[in-house]
MIDOSE-1310 file (N, C-alpha, C; in nm, 2 decimals, decimal comma, always signed):
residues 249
xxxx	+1,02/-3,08/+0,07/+0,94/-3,03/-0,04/+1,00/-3,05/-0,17; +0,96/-3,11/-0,24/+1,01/-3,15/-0,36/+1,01/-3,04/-0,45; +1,01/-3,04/-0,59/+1,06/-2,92/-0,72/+0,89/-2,90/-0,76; +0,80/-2,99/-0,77/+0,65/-2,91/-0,81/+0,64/-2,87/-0,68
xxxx	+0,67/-2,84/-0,57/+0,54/-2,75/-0,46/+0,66/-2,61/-0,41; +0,59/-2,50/-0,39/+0,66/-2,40/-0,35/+0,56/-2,34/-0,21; +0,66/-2,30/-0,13/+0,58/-2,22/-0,03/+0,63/-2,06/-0,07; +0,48/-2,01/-0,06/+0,48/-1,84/-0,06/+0,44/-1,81/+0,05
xxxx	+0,53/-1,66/+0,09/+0,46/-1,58/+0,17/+0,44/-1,40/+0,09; +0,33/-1,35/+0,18/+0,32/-1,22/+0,14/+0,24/-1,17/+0,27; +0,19/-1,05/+0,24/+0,07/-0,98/+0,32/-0,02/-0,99/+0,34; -0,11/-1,04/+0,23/-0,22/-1,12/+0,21/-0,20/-1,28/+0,16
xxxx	-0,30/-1,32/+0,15/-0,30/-1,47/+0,12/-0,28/-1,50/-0,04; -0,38/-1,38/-0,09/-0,36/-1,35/-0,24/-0,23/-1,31/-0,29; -0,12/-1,24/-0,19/-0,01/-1,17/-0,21/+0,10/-1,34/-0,21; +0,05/-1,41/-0,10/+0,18/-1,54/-0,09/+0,15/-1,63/-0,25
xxxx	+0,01/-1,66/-0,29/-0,04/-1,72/-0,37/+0,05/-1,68/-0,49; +0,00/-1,55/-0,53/+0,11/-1,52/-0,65/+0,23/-1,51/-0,67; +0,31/-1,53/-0,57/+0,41/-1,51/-0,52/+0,50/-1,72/-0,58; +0,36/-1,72/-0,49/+0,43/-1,90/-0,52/+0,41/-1,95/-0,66
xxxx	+0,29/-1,86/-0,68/+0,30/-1,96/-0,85/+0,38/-1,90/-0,96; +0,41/-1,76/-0,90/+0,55/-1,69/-0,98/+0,65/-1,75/-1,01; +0,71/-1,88/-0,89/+0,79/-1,93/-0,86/+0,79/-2,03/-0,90; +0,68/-2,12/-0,96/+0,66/-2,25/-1,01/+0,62/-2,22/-1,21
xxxx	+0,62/-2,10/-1,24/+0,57/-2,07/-1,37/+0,79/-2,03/-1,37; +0,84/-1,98/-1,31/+0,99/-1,99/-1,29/+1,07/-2,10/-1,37; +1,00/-2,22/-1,24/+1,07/-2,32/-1,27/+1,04/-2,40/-1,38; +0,86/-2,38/-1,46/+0,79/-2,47/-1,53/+0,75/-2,37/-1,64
xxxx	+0,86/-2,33/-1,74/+0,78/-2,21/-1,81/+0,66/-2,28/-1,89; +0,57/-2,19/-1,88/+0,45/-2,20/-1,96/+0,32/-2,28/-1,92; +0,36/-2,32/-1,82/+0,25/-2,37/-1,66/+0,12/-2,34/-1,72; +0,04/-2,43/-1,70/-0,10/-2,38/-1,68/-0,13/-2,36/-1,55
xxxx	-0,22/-2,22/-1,50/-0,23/-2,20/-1,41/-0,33/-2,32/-1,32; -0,42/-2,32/-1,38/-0,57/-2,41/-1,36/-0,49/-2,58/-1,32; -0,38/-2,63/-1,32/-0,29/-2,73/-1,27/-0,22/-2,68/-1,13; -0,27/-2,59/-1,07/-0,18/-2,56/-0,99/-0,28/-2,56/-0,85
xxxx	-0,25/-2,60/-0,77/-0,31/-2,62/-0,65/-0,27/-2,54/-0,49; -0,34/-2,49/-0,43/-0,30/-2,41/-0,33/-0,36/-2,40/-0,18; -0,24/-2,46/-0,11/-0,30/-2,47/-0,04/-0,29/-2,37/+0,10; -0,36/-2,29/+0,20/-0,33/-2,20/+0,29/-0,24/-2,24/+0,43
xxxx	-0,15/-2,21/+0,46/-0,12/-2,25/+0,57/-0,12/-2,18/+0,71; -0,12/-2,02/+0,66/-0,17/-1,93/+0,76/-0,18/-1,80/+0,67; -0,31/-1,73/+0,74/-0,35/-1,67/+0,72/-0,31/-1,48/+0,74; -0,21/-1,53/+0,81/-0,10/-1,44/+0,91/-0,18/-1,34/+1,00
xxxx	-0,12/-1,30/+1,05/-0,20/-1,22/+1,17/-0,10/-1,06/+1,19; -0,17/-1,00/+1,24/-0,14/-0,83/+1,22/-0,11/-0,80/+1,35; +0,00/-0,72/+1,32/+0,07/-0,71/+1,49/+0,01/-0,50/+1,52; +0,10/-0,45/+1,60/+0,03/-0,41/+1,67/+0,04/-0,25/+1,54
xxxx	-0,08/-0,19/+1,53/-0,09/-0,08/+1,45/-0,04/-0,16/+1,28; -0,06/-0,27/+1,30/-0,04/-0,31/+1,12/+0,12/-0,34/+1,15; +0,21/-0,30/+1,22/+0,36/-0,33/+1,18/+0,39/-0,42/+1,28; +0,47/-0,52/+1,23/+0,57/-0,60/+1,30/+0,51/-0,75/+1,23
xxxx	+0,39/-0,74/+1,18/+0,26/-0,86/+1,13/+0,35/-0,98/+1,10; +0,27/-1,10/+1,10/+0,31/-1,24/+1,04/+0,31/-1,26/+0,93; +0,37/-1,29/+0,80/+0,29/-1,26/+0,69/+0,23/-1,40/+0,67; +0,10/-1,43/+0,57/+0,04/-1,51/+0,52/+0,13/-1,58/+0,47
xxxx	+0,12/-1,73/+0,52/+0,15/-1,85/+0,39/+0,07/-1,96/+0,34; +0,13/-1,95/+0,18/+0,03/-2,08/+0,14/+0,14/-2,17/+0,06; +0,14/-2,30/+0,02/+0,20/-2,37/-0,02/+0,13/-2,41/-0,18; +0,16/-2,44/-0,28/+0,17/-2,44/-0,43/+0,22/-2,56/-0,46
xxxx	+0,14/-2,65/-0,49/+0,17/-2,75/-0,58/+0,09/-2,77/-0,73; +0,18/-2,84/-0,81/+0,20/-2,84/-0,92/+0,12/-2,99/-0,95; -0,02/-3,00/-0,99/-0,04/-3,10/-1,01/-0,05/-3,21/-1,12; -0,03/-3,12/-1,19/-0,02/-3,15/-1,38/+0,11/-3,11/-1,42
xxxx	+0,23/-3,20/-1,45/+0,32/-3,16/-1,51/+0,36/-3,09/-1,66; +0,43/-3,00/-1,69/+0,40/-2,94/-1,80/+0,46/-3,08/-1,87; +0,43/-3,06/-2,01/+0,51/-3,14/-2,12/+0,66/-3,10/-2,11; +0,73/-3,27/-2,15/+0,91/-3,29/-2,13/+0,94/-3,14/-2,24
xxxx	+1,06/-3,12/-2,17/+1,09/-2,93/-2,23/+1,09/-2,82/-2,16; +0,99/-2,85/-2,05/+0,96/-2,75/-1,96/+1,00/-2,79/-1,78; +1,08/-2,89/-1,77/+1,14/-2,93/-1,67/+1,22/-2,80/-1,58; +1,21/-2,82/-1,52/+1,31/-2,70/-1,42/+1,42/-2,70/-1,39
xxxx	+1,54/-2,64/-1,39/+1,67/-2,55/-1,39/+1,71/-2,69/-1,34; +1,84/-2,75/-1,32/+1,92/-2,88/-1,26/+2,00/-2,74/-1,15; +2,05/-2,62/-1,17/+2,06/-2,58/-1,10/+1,98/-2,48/-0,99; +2,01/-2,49/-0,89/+1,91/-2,40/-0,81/+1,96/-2,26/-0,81
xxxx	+1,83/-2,17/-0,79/+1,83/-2,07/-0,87/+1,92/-1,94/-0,74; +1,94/-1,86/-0,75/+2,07/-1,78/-0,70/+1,96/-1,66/-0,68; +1,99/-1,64/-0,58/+1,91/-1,49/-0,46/+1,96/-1,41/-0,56; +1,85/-1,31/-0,63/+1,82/-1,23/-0,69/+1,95/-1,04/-0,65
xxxx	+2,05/-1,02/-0,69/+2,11/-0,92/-0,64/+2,02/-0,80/-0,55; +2,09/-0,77/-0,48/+2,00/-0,66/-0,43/+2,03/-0,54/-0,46; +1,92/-0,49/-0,50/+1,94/-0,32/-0,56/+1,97/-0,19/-0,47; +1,99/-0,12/-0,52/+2,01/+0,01/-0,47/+1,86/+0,01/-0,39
xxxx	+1,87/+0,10/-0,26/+1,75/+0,19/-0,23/+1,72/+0,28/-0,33; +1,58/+0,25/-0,41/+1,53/+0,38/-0,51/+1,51/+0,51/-0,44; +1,55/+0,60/-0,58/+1,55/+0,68/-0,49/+1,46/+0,76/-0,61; +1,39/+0,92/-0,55/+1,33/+0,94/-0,59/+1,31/+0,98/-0,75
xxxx	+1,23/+0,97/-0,86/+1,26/+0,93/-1,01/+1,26/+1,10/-1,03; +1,24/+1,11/-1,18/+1,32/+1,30/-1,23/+1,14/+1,36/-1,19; +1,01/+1,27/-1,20/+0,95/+1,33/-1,21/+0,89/+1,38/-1,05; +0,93/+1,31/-0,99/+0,89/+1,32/-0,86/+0,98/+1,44/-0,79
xxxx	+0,95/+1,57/-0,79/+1,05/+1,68/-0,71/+1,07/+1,63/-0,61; +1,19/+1,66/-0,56/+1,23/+1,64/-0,44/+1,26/+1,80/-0,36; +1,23/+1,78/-0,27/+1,14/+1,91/-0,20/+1,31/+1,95/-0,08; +1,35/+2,11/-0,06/+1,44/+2,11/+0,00/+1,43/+2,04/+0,12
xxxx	+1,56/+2,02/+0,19/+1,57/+1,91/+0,30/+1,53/+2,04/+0,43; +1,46/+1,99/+0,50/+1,40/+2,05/+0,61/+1,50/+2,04/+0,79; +1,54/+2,16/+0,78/+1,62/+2,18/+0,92/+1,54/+2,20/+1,02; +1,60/+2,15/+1,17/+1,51/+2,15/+1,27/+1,50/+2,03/+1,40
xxxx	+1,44/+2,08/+1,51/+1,41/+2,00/+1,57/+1,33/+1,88/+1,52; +1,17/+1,94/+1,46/+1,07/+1,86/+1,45/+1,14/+1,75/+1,32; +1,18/+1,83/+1,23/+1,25/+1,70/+1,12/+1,36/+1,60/+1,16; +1,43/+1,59/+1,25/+1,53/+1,51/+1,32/+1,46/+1,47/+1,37
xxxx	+1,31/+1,53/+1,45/+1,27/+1,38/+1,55/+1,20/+1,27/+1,46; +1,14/+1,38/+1,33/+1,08/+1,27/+1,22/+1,12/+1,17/+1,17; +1,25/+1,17/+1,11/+1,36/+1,13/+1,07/+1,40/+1,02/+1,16; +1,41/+1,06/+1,34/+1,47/+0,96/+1,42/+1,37/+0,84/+1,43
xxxx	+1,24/+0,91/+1,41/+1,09/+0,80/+1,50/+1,09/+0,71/+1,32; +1,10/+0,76/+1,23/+1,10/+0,67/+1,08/+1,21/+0,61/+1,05; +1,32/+0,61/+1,12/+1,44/+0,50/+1,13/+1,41/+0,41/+1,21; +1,32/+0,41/+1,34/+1,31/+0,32/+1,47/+1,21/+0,27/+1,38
xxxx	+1,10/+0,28/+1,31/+1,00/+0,22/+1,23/+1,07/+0,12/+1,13; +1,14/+0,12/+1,02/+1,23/+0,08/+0,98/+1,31/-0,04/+0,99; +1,35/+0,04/+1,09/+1,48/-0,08/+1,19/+1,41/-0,18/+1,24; +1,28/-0,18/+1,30/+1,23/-0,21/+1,37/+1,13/-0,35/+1,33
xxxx	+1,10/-0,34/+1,13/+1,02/-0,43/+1,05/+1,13/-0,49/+1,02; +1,24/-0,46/+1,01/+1,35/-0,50/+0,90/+1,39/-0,43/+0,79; +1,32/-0,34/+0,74/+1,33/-0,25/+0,66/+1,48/-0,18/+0,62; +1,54/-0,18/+0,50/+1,67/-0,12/+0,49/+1,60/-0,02/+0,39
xxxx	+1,62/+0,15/+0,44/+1,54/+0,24/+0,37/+1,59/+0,38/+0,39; +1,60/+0,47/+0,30/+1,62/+0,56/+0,31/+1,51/+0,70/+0,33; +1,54/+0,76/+0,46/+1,45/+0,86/+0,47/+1,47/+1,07/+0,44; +1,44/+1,11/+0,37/+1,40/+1,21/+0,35/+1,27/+1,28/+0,40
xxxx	+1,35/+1,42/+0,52/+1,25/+1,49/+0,51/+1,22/+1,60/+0,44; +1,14/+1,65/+0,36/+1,15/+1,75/+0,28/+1,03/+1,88/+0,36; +1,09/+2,00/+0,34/+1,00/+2,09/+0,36/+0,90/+2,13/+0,25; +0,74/+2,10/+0,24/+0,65/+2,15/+0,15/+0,57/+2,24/+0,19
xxxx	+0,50/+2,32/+0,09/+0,39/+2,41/+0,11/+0,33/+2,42/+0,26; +0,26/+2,31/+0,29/+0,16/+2,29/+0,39/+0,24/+2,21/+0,48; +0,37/+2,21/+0,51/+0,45/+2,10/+0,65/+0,52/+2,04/+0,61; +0,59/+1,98/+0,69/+0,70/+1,85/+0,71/+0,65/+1,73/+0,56
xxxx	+0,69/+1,69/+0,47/+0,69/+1,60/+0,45/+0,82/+1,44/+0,38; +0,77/+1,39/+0,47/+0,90/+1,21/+0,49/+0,86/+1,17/+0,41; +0,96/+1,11/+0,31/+0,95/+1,04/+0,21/+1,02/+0,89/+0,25; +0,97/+0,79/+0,27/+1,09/+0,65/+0,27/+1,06/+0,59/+0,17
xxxx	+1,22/+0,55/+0,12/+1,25/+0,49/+0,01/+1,32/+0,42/-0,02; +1,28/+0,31/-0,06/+1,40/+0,11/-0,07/+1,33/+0,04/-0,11; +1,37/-0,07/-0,12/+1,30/-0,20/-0,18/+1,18/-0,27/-0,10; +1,08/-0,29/-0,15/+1,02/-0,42/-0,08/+0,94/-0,33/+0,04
xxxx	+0,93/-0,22/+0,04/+0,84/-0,16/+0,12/+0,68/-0,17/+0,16; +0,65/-0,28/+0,12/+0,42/-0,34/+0,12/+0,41/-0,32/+0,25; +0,53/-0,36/+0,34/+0,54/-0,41/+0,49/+0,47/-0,23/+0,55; +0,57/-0,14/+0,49/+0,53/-0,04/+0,57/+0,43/-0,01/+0,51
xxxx	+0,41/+0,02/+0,39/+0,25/+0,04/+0,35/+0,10/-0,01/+0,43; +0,16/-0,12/+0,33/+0,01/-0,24/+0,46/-0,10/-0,22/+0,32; -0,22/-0,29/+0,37/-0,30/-0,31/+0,27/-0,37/-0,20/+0,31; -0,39/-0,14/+0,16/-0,49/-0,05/+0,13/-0,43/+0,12/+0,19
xxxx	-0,29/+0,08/+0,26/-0,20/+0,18/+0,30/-0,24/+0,23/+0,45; -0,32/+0,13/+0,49/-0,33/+0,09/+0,66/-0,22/+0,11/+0,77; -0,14/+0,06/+0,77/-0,02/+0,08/+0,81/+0,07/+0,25/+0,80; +0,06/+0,26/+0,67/+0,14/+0,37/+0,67/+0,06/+0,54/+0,70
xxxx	-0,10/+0,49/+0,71/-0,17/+0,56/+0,77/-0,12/+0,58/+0,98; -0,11/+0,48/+0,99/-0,11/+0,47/+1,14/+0,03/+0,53/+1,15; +0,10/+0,46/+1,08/+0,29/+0,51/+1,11/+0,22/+0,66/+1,10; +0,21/+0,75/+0,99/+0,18/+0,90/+1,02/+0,10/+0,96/+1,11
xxxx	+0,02/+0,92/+1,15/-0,09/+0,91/+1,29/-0,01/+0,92/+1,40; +0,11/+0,90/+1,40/+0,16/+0,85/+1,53/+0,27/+0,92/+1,51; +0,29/+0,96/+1,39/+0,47/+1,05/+1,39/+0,38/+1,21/+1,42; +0,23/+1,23/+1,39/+0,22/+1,34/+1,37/+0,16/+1,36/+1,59
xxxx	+0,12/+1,26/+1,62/+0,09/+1,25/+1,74/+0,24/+1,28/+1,84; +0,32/+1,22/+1,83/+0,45/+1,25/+1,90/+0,50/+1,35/+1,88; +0,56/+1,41/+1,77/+0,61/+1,54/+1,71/+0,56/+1,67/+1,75; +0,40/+1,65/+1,72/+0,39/+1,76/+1,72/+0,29/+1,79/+1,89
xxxx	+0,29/+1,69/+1,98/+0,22/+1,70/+2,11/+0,31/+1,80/+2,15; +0,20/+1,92/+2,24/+0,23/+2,07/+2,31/+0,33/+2,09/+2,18; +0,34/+2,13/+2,10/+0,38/+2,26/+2,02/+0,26/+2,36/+1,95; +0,16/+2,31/+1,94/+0,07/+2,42/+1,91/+0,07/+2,44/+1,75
xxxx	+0,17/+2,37/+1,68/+0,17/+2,35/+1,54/+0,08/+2,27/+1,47; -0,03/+2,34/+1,44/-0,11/+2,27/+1,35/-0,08/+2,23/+1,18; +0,00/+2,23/+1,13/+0,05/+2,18/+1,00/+0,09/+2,04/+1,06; +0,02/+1,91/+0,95/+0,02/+1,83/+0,96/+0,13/+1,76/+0,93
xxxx	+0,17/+1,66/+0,94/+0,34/+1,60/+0,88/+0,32/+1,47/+0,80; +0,33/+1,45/+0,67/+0,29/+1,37/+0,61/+0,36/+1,26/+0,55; +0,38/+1,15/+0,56/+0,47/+1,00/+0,52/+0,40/+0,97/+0,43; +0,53/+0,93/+0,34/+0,50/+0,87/+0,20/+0,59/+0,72/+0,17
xxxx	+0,60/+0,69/+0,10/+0,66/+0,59/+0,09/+0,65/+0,52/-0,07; +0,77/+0,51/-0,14/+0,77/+0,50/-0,29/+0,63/+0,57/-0,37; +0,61/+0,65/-0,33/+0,50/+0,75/-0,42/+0,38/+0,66/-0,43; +0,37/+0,64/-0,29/+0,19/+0,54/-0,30/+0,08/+0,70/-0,25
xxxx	+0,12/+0,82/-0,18/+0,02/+0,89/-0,15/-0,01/+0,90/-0,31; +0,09/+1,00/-0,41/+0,03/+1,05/-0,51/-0,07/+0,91/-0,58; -0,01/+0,77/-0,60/-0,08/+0,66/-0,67/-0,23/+0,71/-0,60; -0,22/+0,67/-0,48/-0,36/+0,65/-0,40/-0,44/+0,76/-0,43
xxxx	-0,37/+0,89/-0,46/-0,48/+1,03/-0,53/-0,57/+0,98/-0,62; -0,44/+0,91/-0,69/-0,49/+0,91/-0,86/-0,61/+0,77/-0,86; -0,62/+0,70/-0,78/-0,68/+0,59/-0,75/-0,82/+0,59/-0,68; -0,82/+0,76/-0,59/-0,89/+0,79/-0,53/-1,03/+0,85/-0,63
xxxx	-0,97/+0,94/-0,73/-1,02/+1,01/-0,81/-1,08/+0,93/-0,93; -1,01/+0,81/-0,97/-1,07/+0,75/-1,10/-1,19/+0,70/-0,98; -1,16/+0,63/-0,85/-1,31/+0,60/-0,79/-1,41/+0,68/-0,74; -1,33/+0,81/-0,76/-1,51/+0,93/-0,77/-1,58/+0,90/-0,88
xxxx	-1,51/+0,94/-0,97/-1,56/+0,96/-1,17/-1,62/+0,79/-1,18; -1,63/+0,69/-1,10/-1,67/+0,59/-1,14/-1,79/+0,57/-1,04; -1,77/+0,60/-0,94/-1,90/+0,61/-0,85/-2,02/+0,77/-0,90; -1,98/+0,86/-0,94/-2,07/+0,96/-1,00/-2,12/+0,88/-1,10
xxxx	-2,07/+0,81/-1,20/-2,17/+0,76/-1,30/-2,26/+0,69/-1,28; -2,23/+0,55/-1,19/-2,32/+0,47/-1,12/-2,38/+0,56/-1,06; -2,43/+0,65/-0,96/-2,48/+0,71/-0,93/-2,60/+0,78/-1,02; -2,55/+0,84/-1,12/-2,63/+0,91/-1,24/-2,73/+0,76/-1,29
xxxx	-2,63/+0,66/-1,34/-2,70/+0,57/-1,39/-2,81/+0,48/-1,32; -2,80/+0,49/-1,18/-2,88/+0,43/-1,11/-2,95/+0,47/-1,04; -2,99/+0,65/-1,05/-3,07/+0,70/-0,96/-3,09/+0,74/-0,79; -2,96/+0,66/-0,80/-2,96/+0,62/-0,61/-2,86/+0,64/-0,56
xxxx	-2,78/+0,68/-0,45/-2,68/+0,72/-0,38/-2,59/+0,60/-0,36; -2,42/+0,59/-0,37/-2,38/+0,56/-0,39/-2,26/+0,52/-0,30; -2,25/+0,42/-0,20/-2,18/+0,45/-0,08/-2,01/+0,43/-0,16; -1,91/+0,46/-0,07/-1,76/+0,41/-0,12/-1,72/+0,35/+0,01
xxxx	-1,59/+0,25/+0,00/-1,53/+0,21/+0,13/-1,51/+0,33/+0,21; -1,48/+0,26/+0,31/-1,44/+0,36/+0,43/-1,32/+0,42/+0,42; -1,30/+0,61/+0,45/-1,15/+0,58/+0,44/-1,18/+0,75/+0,55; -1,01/+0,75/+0,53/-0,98/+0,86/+0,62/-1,04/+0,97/+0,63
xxxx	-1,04/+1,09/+0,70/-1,05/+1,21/+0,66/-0,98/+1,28/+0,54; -0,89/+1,23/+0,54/-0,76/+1,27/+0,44/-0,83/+1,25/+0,29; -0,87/+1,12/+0,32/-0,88/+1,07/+0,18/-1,00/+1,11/+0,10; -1,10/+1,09/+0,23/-1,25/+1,15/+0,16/-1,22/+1,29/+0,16
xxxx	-1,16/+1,38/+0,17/-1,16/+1,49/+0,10/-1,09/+1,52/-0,03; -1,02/+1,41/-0,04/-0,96/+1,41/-0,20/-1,10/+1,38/-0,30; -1,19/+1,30/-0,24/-1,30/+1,22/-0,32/-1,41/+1,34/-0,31; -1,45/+1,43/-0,21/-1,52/+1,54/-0,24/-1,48/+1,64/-0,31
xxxx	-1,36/+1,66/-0,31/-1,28/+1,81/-0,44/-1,25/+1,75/-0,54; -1,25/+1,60/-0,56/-1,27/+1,54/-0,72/-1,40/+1,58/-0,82; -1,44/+1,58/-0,69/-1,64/+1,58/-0,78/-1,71/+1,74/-0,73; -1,62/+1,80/-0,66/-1,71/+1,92/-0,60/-1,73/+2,03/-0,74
xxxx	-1,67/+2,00/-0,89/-1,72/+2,09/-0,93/-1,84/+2,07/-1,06; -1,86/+1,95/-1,05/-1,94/+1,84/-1,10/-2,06/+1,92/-1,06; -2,20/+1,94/-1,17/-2,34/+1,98/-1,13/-2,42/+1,86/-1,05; -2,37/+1,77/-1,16/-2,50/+1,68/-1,16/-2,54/+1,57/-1,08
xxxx	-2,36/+1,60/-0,94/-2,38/+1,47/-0,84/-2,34/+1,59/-0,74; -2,37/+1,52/-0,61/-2,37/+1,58/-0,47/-2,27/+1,48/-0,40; -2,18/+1,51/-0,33/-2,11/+1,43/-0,22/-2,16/+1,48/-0,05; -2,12/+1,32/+0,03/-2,14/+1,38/+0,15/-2,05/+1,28/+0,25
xxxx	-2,05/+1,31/+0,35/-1,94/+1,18/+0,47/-2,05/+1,14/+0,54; -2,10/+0,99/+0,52/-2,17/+0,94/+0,65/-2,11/+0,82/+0,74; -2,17/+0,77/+0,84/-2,13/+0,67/+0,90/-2,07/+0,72/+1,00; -1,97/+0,63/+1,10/-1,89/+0,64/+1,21/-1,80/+0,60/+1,17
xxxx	-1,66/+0,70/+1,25/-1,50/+0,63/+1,24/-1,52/+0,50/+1,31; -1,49/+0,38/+1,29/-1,37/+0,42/+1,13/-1,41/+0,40/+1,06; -1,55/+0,34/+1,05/-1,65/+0,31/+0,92/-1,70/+0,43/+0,86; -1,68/+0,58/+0,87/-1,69/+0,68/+0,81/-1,68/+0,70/+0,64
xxxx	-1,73/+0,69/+0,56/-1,70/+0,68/+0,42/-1,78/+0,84/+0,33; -1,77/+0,81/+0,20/-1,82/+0,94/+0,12/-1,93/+0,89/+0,06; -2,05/+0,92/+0,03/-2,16/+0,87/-0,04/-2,18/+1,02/-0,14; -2,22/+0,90/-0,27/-2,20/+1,01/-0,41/-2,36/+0,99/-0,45
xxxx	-2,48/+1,11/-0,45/-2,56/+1,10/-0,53/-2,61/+1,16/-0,62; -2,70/+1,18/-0,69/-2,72/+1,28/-0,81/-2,79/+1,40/-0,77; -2,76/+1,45/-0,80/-2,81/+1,62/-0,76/-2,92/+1,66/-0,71; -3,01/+1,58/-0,82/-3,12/+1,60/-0,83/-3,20/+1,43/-0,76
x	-3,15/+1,42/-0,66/-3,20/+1,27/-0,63/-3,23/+1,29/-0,51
């Protein structure tokens, strides 16, 4: 493979794509994108519960040379140092460390998760209000996430399935992972406030993707104190979603 074509990979196809042209706008500052060519090589495939997956590749060629000036490095470029495992920032509390059986088995079953993708990560369990909650935290974590946070849905599905079988403990145990639950709140909520309008503006009920139980109740106590739109859950798991209409509709 010569110096115009690069192979990307990612999680998605979209994810290898930018990945590779990142790499060729690297070598070729100031690239036009619209010169760049892409081709798929696989589409990757999802292993079992979202983890262990193939990731997508596509290949990136460069079909339009930039103008002389913008040539690429004579030397090849040097693996990026690796950083510390982040760890949690001033604004994010970190919640006391939680003693116990159930948090060591947490702890044990999110290291075998881990170890297990490749993952080098640091796990915290913290005790909060309402249960157990795992924080993992390092670099490069999409893997455990997954798209749309698929994956790190199932990984908790299944720590809360193990843990807590015959104890009678209904407090749920919750996995996070570089502060994607709080993002996903806040992502969840601008997509209430944006489906109530459509809603208002269109007279007509308003479906949203499918998502958890978890999640559609963040999207009903977004809007539950709202007059002028009504929420409700329809469909089948897993196709179960929130539909937003106007009050008066």
């Amino acid at each position: 493979m010569d110096e115009t074509s690069v192979e990307g990979t990612g999680e998605t196809v979209g994810e290898a794509r930018w990945a590779a042209i990142r790499e060729l706008e690297r070598r070729y500052p100031g690239l036009d994108k619209d010169a760049v060519d892409v081709q798929v090589l696989s589409e990757g495939e999802r292993g079992l519960m979202g983890v262990g997956r193939e990731p997508a590749r596509v290949i990136a060629r460069l079909t339009d040379l930039p103008a002389p000036g913008a040539a690429p490095s004579a030397r090849p470029a040097r693996p990026a140092p690796r950083q510390p495992a982040r760890r949690p920032r001033a604004e994010e509390p970190v919640l006391p460390r939680a003693e116990g059986p159930q948090a060591e088995r947490v702890h044990e079953l999110l290291d075998a998760v881990c170890g297990g993708i490749g993952l080098d990560a640091e796990i915290h369990v913290g005790q909060g209000p309402d249960g157990l909650v795992a924080v993992v935290e390092g670099d490069d974590l999409g893997l455990l996430i997954g798209k749309h946070g698929h994956t790190i849905d199932a990984v908790q599905y299944l720590v809360n399935a193990i843990v807590l079988r015959g104890t009678g403990d209904g407090k749920p145990i919750v996995v996070d992972a570089q502060g994607y639950r709080r993002r996903r709140e806040t992502v969840l909520r601008d997509t209430a406030e944006r489906a109530a309008q459509e809603a208002l503006a269109t007279g007509g009920p308003i479906s949203l993707e499918p998502m958890s139980s978890a999640e559609r109740k963040i999207v009903h106590l977004a809007l539950q104190d709202r007059p002028d739109v009504v929420t409700e859950s329809g469909g089948r798991e897993p196709q179960r979603c929130v539909v937003v209409r106007p009050a008066d509709g």
